[in-house]
C-alpha positions as CSV (number, residue, x, y, z in Angstrom):
1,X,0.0,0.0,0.0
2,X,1.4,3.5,-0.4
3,X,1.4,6.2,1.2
4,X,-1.9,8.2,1.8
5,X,-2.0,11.7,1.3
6,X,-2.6,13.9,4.3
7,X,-5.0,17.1,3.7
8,X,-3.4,19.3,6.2
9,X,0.1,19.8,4.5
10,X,2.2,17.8,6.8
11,X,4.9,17.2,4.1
12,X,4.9,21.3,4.3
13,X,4.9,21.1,8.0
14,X,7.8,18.4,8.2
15,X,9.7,20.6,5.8
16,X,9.5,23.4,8.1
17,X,10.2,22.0,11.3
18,X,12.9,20.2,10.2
19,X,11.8,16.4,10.6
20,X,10.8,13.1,8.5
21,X,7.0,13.0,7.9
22,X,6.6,9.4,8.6
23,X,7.7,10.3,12.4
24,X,4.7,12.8,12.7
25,X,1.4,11.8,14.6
26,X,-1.5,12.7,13.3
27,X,-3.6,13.8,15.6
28,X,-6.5,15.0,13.2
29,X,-9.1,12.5,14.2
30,X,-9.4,13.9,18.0
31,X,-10.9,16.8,16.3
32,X,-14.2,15.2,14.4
33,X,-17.1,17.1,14.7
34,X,-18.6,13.2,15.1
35,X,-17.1,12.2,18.4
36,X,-17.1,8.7,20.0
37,X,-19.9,8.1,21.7
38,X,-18.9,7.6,25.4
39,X,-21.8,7.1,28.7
40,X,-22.6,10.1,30.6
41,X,-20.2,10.9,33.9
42,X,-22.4,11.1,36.9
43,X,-21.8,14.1,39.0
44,X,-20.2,11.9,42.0
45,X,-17.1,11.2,39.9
């Protein structure tokens, strides 16, 4: 499989920063507007 392409420039990012792509971690899931669903906390925690 090859590589897939990344939507939020991080071969322009790496470039810039000074390090390897493949040693970046791509964080751009935690920011979904669809979270995982997770159960309520209940105010005693």
């Amino acid at each position: 499989m090859g590589r897939q392409e990344h939507g939020g420039n991080a071969d322009k990012a790496a470039k810039k920063f000074g390090f390897a792509p493949q040693d970046m971690l791509d964080l751009s899931t935690g920011i979904s507007p669809l979270p995982y669903p997770a159960p309520d906390i209940p105010a005693a925690a």
